[in-house]
RODO-2510 file (C-alpha; in nm, 4 decimals, decimal comma):
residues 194
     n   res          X          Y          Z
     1     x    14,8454    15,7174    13,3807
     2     x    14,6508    15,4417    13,4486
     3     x    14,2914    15,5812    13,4089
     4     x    14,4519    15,7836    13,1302
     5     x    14,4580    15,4118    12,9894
     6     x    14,1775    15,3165    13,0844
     7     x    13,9665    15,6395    12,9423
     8     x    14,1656    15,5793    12,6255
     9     x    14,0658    15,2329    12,5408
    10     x    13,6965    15,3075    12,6309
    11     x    13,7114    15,5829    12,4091
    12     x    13,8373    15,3736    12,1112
    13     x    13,5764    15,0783    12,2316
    14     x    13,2945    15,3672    12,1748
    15     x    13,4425    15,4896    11,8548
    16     x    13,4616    15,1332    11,7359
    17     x    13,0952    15,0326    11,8634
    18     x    12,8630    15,2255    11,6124
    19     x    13,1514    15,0436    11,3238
    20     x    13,0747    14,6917    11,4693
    21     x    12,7057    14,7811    11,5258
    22     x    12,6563    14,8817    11,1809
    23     x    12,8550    14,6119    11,0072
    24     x    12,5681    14,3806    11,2157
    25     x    12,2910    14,5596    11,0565
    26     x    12,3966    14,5526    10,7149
    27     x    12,1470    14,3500    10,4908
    28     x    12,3412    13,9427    10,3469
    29     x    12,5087    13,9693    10,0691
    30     x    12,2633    13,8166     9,7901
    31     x    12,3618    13,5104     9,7036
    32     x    12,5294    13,4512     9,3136
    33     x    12,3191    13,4465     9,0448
    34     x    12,3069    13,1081     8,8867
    35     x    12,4610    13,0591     8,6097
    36     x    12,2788    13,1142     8,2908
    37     x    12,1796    12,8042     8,0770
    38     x    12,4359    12,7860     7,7484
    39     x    12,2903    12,8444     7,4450
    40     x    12,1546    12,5546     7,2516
    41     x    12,3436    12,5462     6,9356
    42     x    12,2374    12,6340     6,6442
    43     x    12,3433    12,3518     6,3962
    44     x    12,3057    11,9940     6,5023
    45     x    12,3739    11,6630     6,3117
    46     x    12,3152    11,2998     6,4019
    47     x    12,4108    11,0254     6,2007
    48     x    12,2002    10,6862     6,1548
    49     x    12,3770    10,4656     5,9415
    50     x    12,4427    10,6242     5,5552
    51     x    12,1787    10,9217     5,6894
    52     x    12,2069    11,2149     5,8549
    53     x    11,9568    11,4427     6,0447
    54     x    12,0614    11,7783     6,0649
    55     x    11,8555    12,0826     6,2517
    56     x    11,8875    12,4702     6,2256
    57     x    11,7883    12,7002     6,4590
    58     x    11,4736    12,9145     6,2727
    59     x    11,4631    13,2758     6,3105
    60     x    11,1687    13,4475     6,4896
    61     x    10,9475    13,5388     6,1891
    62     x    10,7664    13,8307     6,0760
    63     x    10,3668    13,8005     6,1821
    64     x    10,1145    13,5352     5,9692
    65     x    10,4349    13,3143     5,9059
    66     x    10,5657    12,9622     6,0797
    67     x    10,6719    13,0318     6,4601
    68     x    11,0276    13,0592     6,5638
    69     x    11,1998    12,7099     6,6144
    70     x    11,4260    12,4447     6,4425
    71     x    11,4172    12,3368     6,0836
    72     x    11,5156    11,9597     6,0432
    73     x    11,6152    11,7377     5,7531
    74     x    11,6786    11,4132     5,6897
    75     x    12,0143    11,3989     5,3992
    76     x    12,2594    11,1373     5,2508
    77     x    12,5275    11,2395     5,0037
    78     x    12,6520    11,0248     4,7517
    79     x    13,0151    11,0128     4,6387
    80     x    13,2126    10,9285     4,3700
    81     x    13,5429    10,7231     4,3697
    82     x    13,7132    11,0787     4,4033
    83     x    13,5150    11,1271     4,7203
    84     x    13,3048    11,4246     4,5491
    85     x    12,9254    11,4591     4,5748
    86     x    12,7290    11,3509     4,2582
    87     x    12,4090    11,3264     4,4115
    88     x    12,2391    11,4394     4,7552
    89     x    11,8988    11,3466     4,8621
    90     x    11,7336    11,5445     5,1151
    91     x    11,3590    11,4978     5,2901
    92     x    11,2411    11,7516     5,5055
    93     x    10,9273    11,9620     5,5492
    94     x    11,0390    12,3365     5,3866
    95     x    10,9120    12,6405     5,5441
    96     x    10,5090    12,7273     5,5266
    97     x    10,3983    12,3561     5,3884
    98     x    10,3278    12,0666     5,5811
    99     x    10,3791    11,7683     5,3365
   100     x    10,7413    11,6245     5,3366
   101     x    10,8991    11,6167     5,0076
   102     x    11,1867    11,4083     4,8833
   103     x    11,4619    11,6204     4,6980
   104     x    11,7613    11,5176     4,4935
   105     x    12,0483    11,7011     4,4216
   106     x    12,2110    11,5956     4,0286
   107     x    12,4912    11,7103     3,8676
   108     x    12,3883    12,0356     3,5665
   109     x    12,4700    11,7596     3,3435
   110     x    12,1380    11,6219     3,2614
   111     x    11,9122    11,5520     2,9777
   112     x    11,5652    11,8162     2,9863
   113     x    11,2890    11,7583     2,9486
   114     x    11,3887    11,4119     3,1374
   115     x    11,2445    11,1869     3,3991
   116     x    11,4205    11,0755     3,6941
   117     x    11,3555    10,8370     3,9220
   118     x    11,3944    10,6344     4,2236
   119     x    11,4580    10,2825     4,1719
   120     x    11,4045    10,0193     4,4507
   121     x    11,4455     9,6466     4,4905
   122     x    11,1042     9,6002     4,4114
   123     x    11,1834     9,7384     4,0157
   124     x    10,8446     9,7297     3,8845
   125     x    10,7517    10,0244     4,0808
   126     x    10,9921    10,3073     4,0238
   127     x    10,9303    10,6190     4,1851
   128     x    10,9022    10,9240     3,9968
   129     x    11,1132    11,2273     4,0930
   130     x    10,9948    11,5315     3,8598
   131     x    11,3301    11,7745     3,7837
   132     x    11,2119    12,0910     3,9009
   133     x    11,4682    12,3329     3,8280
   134     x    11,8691    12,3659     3,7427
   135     x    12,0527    12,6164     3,9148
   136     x    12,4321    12,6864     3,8808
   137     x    12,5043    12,4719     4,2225
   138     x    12,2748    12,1722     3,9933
   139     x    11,9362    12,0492     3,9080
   140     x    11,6539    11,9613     4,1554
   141     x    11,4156    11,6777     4,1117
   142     x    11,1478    11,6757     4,3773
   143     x    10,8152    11,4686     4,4775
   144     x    10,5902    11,4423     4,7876
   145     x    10,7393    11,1694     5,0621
   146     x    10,3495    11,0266     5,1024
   147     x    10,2868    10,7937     5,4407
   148     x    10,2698    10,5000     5,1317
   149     x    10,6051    10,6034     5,0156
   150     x    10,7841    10,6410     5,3584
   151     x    10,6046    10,2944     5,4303
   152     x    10,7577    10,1531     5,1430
   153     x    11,1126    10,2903     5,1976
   154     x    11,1440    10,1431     5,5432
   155     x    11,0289     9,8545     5,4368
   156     x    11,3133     9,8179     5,2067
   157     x    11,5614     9,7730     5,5007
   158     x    11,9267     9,7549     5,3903
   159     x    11,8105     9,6920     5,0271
   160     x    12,0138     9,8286     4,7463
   161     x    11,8690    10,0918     4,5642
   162     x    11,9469    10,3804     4,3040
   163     x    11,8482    10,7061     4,1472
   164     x    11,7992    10,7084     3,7961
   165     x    11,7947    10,9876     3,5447
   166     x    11,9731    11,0650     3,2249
   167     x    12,2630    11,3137     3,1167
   168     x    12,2593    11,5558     2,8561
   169     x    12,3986    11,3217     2,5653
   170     x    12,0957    11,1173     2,6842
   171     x    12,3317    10,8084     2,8414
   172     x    12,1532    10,6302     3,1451
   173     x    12,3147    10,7408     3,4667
   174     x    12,2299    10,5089     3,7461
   175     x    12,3830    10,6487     4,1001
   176     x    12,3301    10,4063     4,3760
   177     x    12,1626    10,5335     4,7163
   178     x    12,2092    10,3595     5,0947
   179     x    11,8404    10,2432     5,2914
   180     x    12,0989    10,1753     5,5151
   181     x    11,9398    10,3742     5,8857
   182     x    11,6839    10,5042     5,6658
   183     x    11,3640    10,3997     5,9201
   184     x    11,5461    10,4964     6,2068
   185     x    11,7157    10,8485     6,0641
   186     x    11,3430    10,9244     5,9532
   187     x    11,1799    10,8276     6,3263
   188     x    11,4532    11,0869     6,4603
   189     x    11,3379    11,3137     6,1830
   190     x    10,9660    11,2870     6,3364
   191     x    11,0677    11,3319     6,7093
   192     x    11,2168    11,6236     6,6282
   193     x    10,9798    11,7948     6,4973
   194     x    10,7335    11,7192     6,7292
***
């Protein structure tokens, strides 16, 4: 009985041997893949003072065209005692140019053909904005943001300024527009699309 006992547990220590060899020789699990990087978002904003930079992510496009990447702008919005937009300006560098331009958003509203323009502390130079267009969301006045003008409007500081242009029955409408984080918004502007 006893080498019965003895024959039995050598048997099942064979039996278990090639088990335990095997489970020696098996290769290390590989170690976890890291974890993938979260997608960088597609909208951002940052605000400096009354501006606001806000980035897209760009689409790859087709061949001969600008490369894949973010689109950046430099906005304010002005409101109205009701809190609703009458006038956004936006600066930015649209797809396939390289010049900035400075574009303002007016109300349909407006007198055409009309001049409008950008009106700084220093009031004997006015800045012409040319209306470009009305669509049914508004009208669009537009010029080029030259090195002299960007120069100019961060010199201003927090200087009061306003946008100028008239409305259909020809009245003056003067809508007054923040400098107010304007160097720094537009420095933020540059760094990001660098």
């Amino acid at each position: 009985m006893r080498r019965r006992s003895v024959v039995f547990i050598t048997a099942l220590l064979c039996a278990s041997a090639p088990a335990a060899a095997s489970a020696q020789k098996s290769p290390p699990a590989p170690p976890p893949a890291p974890a993938a990087a979260p997608p960088a978002p597609e909208r951002t904003s940052s605000t400096y003072g009354d501006w606001v930079v806000r980035c897209e992510a760009r689409p790859a496009p087709a061949p001969a065209t600008a490369p894949p990447g973010r689109q950046c702008e430099l906005a304010q919005t002005v409101l109205d005692a009701r809190q609703q937009p009458v006038l956004q300006i936006v600066i930015g560098t649209p797809a396939q140019m390289t010049t900035r331009v400075l574009i303002v958003q007016i109300p349909l509203n407006i007198f055409v053909p009309g001049e409008a323009r950008l009106m700084l502390e220093d009031k004997d130079k006015p800045v012409p904005v040319g209306i470009k267009t009305c669509l049914p969301r508004g009208c669009f006045a537009e010029t080029d943001l030259t090195d002299a003008l960007a120069a100019r409007l961060r010199a201003m500081g927090d200087a009061p300024a306003h946008f100028d242009y008239k409305d259909a029955a020809q009245a003056q409408v003067s809508v007054p527009v923040s400098l107010k984080g304007f160097a720094t918004a537009l420095d933020a502007l540059a760094r990001e699309r660098s």
